[in-house]
Each structure stands twice: as structure tokens, then as C-alpha cells.
C-alpha positions in Angstrom: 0.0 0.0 0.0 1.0 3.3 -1.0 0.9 4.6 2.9 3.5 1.9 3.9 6.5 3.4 1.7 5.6 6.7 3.1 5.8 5.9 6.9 9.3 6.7 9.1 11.5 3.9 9.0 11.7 1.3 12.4 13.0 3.4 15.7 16.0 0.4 15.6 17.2 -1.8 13.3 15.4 -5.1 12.7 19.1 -6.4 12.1 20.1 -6.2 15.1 19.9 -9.6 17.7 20.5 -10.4 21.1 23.8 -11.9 20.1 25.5 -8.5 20.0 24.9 -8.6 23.6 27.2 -11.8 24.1 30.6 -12.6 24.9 33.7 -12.9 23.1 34.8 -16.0 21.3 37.9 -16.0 23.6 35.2 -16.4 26.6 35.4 -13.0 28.3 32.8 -10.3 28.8 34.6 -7.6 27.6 30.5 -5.7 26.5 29.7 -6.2 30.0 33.0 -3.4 31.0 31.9 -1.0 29.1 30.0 2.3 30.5 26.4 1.9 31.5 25.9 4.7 28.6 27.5 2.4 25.8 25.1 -0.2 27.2 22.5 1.9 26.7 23.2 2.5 23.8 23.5 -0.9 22.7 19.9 -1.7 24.3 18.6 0.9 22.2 19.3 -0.2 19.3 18.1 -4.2 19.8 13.9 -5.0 19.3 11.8 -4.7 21.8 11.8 -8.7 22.7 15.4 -9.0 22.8 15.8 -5.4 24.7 14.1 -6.7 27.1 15.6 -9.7 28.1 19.6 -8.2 28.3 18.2 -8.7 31.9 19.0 -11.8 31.6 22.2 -12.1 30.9 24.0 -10.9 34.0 23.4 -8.8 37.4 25.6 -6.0 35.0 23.0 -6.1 32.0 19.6 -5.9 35.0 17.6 -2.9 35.0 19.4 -1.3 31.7 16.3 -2.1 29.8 14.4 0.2 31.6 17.0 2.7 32.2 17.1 3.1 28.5 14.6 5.2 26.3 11.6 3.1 24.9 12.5 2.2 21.2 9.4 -0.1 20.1 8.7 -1.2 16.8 4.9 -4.0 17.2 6.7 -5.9 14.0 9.3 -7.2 16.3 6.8 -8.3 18.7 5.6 -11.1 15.5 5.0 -14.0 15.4 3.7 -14.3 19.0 1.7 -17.3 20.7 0.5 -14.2 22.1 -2.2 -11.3 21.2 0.2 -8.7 19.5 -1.9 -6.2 21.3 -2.0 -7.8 24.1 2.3 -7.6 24.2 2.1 -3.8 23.4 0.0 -3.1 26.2 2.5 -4.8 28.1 5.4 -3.6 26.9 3.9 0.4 27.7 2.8 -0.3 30.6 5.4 -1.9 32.3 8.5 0.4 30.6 8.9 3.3 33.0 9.9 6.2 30.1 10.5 8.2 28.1 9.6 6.4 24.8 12.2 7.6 22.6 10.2 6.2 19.7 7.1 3.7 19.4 5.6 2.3 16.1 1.8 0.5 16.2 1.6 -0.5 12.6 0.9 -4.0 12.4 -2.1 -4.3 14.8 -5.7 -4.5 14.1 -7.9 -2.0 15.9 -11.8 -1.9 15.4 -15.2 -1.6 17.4 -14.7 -4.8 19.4 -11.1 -3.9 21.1 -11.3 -0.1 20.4 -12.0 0.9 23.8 -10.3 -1.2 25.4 -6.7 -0.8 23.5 -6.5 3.3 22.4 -7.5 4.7 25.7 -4.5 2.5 27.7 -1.8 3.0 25.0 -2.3 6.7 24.6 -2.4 7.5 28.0 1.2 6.0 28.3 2.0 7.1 25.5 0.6 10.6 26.8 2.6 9.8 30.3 5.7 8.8 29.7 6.6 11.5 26.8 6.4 9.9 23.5 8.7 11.9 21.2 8.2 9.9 17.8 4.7 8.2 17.2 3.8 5.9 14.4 -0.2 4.7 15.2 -1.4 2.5 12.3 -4.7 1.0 11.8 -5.2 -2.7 9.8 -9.1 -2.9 10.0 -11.1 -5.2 7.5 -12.7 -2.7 6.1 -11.3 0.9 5.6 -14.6 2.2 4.3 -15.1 4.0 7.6 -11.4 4.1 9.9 -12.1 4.2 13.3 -11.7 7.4 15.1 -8.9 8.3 17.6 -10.2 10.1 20.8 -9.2 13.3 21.7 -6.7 12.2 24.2 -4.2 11.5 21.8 -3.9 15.3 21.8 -2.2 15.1 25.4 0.9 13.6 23.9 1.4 16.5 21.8 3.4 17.9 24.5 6.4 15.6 23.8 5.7 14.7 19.9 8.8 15.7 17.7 7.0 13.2 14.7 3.7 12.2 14.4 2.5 9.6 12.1 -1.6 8.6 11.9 -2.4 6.1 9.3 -5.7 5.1 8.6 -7.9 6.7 11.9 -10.1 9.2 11.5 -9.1 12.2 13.3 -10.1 13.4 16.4 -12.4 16.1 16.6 -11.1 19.8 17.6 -14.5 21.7 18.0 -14.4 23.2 21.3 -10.9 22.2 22.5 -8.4 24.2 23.8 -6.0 25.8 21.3 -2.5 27.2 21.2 1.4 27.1 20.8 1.2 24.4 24.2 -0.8 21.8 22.2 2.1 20.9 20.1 4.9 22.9 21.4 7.7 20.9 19.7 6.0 18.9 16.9 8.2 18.7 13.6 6.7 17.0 11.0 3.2 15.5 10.5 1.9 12.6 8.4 -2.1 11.7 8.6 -2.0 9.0 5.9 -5.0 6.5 4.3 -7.5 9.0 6.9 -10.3 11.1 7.1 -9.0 14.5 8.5 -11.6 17.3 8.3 -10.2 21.0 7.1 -10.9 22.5 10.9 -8.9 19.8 12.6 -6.0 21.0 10.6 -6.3 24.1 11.4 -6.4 23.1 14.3 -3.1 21.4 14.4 -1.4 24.2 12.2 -2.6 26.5 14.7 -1.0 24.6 17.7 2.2 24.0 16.3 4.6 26.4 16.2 7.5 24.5 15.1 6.0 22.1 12.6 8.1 22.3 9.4 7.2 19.2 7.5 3.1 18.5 6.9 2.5 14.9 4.7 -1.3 14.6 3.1 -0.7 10.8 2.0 -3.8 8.8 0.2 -6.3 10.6 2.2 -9.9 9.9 1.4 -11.1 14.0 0.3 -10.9 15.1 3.6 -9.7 17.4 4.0 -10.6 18.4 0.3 -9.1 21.6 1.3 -5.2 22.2 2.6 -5.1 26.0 3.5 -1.1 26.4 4.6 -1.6 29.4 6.9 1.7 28.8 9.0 4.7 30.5 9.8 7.2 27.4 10.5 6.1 25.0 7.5 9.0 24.1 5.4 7.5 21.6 3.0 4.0 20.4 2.4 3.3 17.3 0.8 -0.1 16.0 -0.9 0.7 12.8 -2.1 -1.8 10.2 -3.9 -4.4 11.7 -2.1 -8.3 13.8 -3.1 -8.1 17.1 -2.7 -9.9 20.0 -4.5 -7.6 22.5 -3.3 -4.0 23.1 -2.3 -3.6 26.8 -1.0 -0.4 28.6 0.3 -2.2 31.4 2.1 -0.3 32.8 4.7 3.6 30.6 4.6 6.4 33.0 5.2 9.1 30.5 5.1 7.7 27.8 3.1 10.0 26.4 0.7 8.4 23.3 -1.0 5.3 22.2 -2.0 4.9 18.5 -3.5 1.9 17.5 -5.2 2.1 14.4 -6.8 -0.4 11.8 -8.3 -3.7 13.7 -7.0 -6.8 14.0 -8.0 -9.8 16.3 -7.4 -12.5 15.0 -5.3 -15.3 17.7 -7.0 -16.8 16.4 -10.3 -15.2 19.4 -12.6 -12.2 17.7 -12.0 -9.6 20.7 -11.4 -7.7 20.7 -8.3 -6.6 24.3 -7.3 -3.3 25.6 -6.6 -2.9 28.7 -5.2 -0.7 30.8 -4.1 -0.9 33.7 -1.8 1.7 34.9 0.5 5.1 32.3 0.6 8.0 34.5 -0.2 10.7 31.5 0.1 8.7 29.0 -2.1 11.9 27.6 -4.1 10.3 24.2 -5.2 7.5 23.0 -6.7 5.9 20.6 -8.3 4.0 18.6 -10.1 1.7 21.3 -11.2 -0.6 19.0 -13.5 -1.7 20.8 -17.3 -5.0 18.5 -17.4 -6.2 18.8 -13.4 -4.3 21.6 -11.5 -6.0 25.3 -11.9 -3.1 27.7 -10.9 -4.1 30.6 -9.2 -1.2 33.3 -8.4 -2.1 35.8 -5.9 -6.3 36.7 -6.8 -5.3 35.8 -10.2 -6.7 32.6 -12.2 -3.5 31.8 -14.7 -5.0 30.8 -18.4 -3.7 30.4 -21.2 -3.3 33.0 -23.9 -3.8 35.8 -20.7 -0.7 37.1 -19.9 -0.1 39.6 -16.2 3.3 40.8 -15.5 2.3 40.4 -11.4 1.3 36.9 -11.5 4.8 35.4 -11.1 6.5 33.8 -8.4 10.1 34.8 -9.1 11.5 32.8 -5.7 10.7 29.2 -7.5 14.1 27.4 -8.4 13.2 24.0 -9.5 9.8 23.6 -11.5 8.3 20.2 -11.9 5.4 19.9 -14.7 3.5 17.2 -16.2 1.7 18.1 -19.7 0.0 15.6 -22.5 1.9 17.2 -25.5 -0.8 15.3 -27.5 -3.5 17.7 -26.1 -3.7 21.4 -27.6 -4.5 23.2 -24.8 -2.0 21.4 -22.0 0.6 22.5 -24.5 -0.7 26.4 -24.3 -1.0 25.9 -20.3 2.7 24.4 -20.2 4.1 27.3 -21.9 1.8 29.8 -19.8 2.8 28.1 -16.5 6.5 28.5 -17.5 5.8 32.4 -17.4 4.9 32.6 -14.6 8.3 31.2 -12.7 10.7 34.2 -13.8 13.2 32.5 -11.7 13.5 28.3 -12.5 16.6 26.9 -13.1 15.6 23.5 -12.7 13.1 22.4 -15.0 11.4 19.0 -14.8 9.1 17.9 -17.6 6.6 15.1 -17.3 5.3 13.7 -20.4 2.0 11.9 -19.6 1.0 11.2 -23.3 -0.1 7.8 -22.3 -1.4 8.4 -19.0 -4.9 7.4 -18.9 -5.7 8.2 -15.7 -7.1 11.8 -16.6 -10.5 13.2 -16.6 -11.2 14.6 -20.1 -11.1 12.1 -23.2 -8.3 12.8 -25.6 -9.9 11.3 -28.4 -12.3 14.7 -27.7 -9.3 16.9 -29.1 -11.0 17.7 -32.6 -8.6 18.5 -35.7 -9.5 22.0 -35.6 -7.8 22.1 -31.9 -4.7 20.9 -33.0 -1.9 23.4 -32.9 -0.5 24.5 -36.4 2.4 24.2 -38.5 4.0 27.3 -37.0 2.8 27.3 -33.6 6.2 26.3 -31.7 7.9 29.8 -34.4 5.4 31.8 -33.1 5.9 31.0 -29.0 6.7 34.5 -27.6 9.6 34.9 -24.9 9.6 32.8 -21.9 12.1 34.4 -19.3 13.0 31.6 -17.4 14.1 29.5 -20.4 15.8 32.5 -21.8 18.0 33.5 -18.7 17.9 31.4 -16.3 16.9 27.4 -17.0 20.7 25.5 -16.4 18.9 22.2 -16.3 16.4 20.2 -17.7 15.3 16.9 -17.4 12.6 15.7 -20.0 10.5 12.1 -18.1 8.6 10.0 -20.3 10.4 11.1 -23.6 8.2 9.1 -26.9 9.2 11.2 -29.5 6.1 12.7 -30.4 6.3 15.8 -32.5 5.7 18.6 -29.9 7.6 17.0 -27.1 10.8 17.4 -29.9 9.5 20.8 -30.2 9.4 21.4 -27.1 13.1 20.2 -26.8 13.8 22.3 -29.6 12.1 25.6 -27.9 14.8 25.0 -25.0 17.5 24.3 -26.1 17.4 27.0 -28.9 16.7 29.5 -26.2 18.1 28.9 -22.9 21.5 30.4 -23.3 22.9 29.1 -19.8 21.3 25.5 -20.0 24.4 23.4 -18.9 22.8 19.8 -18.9 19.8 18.1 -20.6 18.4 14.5 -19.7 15.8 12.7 -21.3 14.3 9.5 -19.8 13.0 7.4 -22.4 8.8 6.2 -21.9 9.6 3.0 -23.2 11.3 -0.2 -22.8 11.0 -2.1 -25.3 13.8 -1.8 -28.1 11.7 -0.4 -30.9 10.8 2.2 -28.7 14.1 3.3 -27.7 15.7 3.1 -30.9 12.9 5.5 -32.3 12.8 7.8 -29.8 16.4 7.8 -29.9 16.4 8.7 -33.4 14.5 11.7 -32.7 17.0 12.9 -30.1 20.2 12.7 -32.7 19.7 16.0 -34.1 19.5 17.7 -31.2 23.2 17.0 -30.0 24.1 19.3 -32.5 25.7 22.9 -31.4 23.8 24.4 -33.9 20.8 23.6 -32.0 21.8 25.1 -28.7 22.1 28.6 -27.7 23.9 28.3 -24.7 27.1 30.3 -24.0 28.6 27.8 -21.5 29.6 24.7 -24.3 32.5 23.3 -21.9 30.2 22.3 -19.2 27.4 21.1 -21.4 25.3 17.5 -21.8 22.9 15.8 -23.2 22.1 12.6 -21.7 19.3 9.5 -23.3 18.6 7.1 -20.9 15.6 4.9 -20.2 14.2 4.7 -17.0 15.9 2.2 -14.6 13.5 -1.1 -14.1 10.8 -0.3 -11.5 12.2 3.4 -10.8 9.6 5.5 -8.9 9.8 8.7 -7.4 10.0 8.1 -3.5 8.9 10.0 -0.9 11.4 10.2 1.2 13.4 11.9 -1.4 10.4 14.5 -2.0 10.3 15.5 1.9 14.2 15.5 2.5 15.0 19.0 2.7 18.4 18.5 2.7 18.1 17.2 -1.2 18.4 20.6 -3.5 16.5 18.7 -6.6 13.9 15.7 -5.1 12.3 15.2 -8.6 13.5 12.0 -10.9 16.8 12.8 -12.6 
């Protein structure tokens, strides 16, 4: 399931055994001499089960278990003659804190042991300080998730990362609100859920250091992310409904991911818009066929151009366009004028992507762009003065995707580095698309003024590649589209 790749990775490593706890082939304890902090530290890092029983090993190993910070990961609790609930409960209970980092994902929670299993966990969860919480559900039926109570809310005094996957989310309404709720939260994920738009708002309201917020395969709800917050970093709405996407109020928001979404309204246009985010530098995919980009109070369409709708701070653009279709075509090359400042451009070809709202086959000969259309394309200052990169995904070869091609690369006079990935896989394929690519290695059909640092590089796309999400939220990557 899509949520599962998205989720933090275990608090220790499932690697790790018991046996590291052991002595020395030579028959001495020399673990046992170290510091009680190096033990520690060596407890930390074991699972839960085998954590646990370092008790056992000698009068120096007893009592380090509980001395250490909880690291729990349920996995490492199966297989069990035992209710993996049942050990969880135990394990909380009887651990005296803090919880360094606990991750429920394997358990099933529904009517029948609901109100006997969320009220215990969360309250020591809520006790002994939980910093890092992964809670996932595994009901029969996800139709309706179960809802968390509201007492989950008490560990946001401790929560650095919060993870929620499939629950339905408490409800706010009438709580107290404020930078205490979540004093030190970090990052947010509410994945496979139902949150409603004034129980984010909520959070976003109560969490003054939250940089990271993930929307992963949500059901519509919220249909409406509103980023009014002045610590968010990057927001990411990922495989999930939404009919809107809006940075209102984000002073140092600097990414905003939205990738494989899709409207939950029956127009089928998800709206992107955005208001007041000075430090935006990344962003993408805006979508040609489903994503209605708003700048400021201004609608962008094609064919209407407005000197103030640009958002000059953008570095690196991702875009996904059907060159087969007309108007994506006009929208592509609108959308580009409105990012004065890209110099990272990521193209998405989704010519064969059937997953769209609108028919292609609609697209009536009278629609199709002319002759001279890609002559006639007025400037584009991006691609004029500032574009050093692009990378072209999904390459087949159709005529205006070589246009397009074309269009850069006799424009962009400080493009450095061009990569194409190739659509498909088969040798035919490549060998045609290939040889639609040749004449474009000439120098005669680049403008750029920087010809010893230049590239062009064909490639297909490595077997099963697929843009992760861990890449997309690491702040510390520059570039977290597929290159």
C-alpha cells in the first residue's frame, strides 16, 4: 500500500539480535565493562523482545532495559503465541519512560477492542513522553477508519514526529488551542485517513514548530489544505483527493509536492494557489490537465498574460503536460511564465497516462496546434536567462515534445545539462525515440554560451524506478524530482 512506503523507517534496526549482547569468542565479557551509557546505547538499538531480556544475561546487564529510552517497533513483537496487542500493552505499561520512539503498525484496531486498547496506549503514551509516534490501523474494512479520541492530543506535549495512518481524526471543535498543544511537533503525516479541514487548522494553529506536513492517500478530507503557518517548510499532498491546495499565509515555506492527486469535485480541477510564501523555491508537479493555478487573486490561463502573476523565488519547476493535447501544450508554456526564476526544469510527459478526466480522443482536428505554432511561442524568461537544467520524463518522440526540446534548447543560453528518460522499454521504442533525439546533440541547435560544461544525456528509466517520498520531503536534497 502506498501509505507503507511513506511511513518513518523502524526506531531500531530489525538487524540487530541479542547476540551482539554476548561474549567474546575468547570467553570473556569484555560488552559487559563497558559504561552503563554504551550499554545503553546498545539496548537501544536491539527490538523490543530482545531489549528486554539483556536482563537476563547478567546482574551488570539488569535494570538497563528500563533505564534506556523506549524504542518499540509491534513488528518485532511477530510471530507471537500471544495477542500482538496484548504484548504492546505490556510492553507500555510496564516500561517506566521516556519512549524515545514507538511504532503501532501491524495491529488491528476496530469496534470490538477499540475501547479497550486506544485509551491505555495513549495515556502511556501521553505519560511517559512519547517523542516519535507511528499509530497504524489494519481494520477489514477501511470504508469508515475508526476514530482516535481526543486524548491523543495530550501527547502533543512531547511529539517531535507524528505519524496517523488510517484513523479518522479526532475532533477539535471546542478544545483548547494554542502554541502548548504541540509545542515541539516537527513534522506531520495523517496517511489513508479522514482529517476534516478544521482539525488541521487546528493542528497548524497549535504547532509552532512544525516544518514538515504529509497529506498521504487521504480519502477528500480534507478536500481543502489552507497552509496558513509560519514554521512549515514543505507540504506534501501525495496520492491523495483534494480540490484545493492553498499557500495562504507561509512566510518561510519552501516546497510544495503535489504528486499523483486528484480532485475529489466532479469538474475535475484541483486548485493551486498561491498567496503569500515568499521563500517558495520548489515546486511541483503542477498538472496541465487537473491543477488550476491561481497566483495571488489571479486565475493563470492560457493565452492571458499579467506581468504580477509570477512567483520569481521558485528554483526548481516540476510539470506534467500531454503534448498530444492542444491546450496542456498552451498551459505548459503559460505556467513556465509565470516562474521568472527556474533553473531547474522537470518535464513530465504523460501522453499515455490514462488516468485523466477529459477524453483525448475529444481533441477535434480544428484544436490541434499549427504548422507554425512552436515559431510563433513569444519569450519565456526563465528558459531565456535562467533554465541550467532540464530533465525531459517519459520522452516518446512525439512531434511537440521534440518541439518542445527544440524551444529549449534554442533559447536557454545558460542551459548546462539536458536528460531525457526514455517512456519505453522495449527496443523499438528506444531506438525511435532515440532517433529523434540525434539532431538535437548538434551545437547548432543550442544557444547556450557555456559549451564546456554542457550534456545531453538519453537514458531509459531504470527497471521499476519511482519517485519516493522520502526523497520529496528530504530537505536537505536541492533537486527531489526523478533525474
Amino acid at each position: 500500500h502506498v501509505t507503507d512506503c511513506c511511513l518513518p523507517p523502524s526506531p531500531v534496526s530489525p538487524a540487530a539480535h541479542l547476540s551482539a549482547a554476548t561474549s567474546s569468542s575468547d570467553g570473556e565479557d569484555r560488552i559487559s565493562a563497558l559504561s552503563d551509557t554504551l550499554l545503553r546505547n546498545v539496548v537501544s538499538r536491539l527490538p523490543v523482545k530482545d531489549a528486554a531480556r539483556t536482563g537476563a544475561l547478567s546482574h551488570r546487564w539488569r535494570g538497563l532495559w528500563r533505564a534506556t529510552p523506549l524504542a518499540l517497533d509491534d513488528a518485532h513483537l511477530l510471530p507471537s503465541p500471544a495477542p500482538a496487542a496484548a504484548l504492546v500493552s505490556r510492553v507500555l505499561a510496564s516500561h517506566p519512560g521516556p519512549f524515545r520512539a514507538v511504532r503501532i503498525a501491524e495491529i488491528r484496531v476496530d469496534e470490538s477492542n477499540e475501547e479497550a486498547l486506544l485509551p491505555e496506549w495513549l495515556r502511556h503514551l501521553a505519560d511517559k513522553g512519547v517523542e516519535d509516534l507511528t499509530l497504524v490501523n489494519r481494520p477489514y474494512s477501511f470504508d469508515v477508519p475508526v476514530q482516535l479520541p481526543a486524548t491523543l492530543l495530550r501527547c502533543g506535549t512531547s511529539l517531535r514526529r507524528l505519524y496517523l495512518g488510517v484513523w479518522l481524526f479526532p475532533f477539535t471543535t471546542g478544545l483548547p488551542r494554542g502554541p502548548g498543544v504541540f509545542p515541539h511537533l516537527q513534522e506531520l503525516g495523517l496517511c489513508h485517513g479522514i482529517t476534516e479541514e478544521s482539525d488541521l487548522d487546528y493542528v497548524l494553529a497549535c504547532s509552532p514548530k512544525l516544518e514538515t506536513l504529509a497529506l498521504i492517500s487521504n480519502y477528500g478530507y480534507p478536500d481543502r489544505v489552507r497552509i496558513g503557518s509560519r514554521s512549515l517548510r514543505c507540504v506534501l499532498v501525495w496520492h491523495s483527493l483534494a480540490d484545493e491546495v492553498a499557500a495562504v499565509s507561509a512566510p518561510n515555506l519552501q516546497r510544495i509536492i503535489i504528486y499523483c492527486t486528484h480532485p475529489s469535485e466532479d469538474d475535475g480541477v484541483t486548485k493551486v494557489r498561491i498567496g503569500h510564501a515568499p521563500q517558495l523555491a520548489v515546486l511541483g508537479y503542477l498538472d496541465t490537465a487537473t491543477h488550476e493555478l491561481e497566483i495571488g487573486n489571479t486565475i493563470i490561463k492560457a493565452g492571458v498574460t499579467n506581468p504580477n502573476t509570477v512567483v520569481p523565488s521558485v528554483k526548481v519547476l516540476a510539470l506534467k503536460v500531454r503534448f498530444r493535447v492542444p491546450k496542456e501544450v498552451r498551459t505548459l508554456l503559460c505556467f513556465l511564465r509565470c516562474f521568472p526564476g527556474v533553473e531547474t526544469l522537470h518535464i513530465m510527459a504523460s501522453d499515455n497516462d490514462t488516468d485523466h478526466y477529459d477524453d483525448p480522443g475529444e481533441v477535434k482536428p480544428s484544436d490541434m496546434l499549427k504548422s507554425t505554432f512552436w515559431q510563433g511561442v513569444g519569450p519565456i524568461k526563465c528558459v531565456k536567462s535562467r533554465v541550467q537544467k532540464l530533465v525531459f520524463d517519459q520522452f516518446t518522440g512525439g512531434t511537440n515534445q521534440v518541439e518542445f526540446l527544440k524551444l529549449v534548447l534554442g533559447r536557454a543560453v545558460l542551459l548546462q545539462k539536458v536528460i531525457v528518460l526514455l517512456a519505453g522499454a522495449d527496443s523499438i521504442s528506444i531506438r525511435e525515440a532515440t532517433n529523434k533525439l540525434q539532431p538535437l546533440a548538434s551545437k547548432k541547435m543550442w544557444a547556450t554560451k557555456v559549451w564546456g560544461r554542457t550534456s545531453l544525456e538519453v537514458r531509459g528509466r531504470a527497471a521499476g524506478q519511482v519517485w519516493r517520498y522520502d526523497e520529496a520531503s528530504d530537505l536537505s536534497v536541492g533537486d527531489p524530482f526523478i533525474s
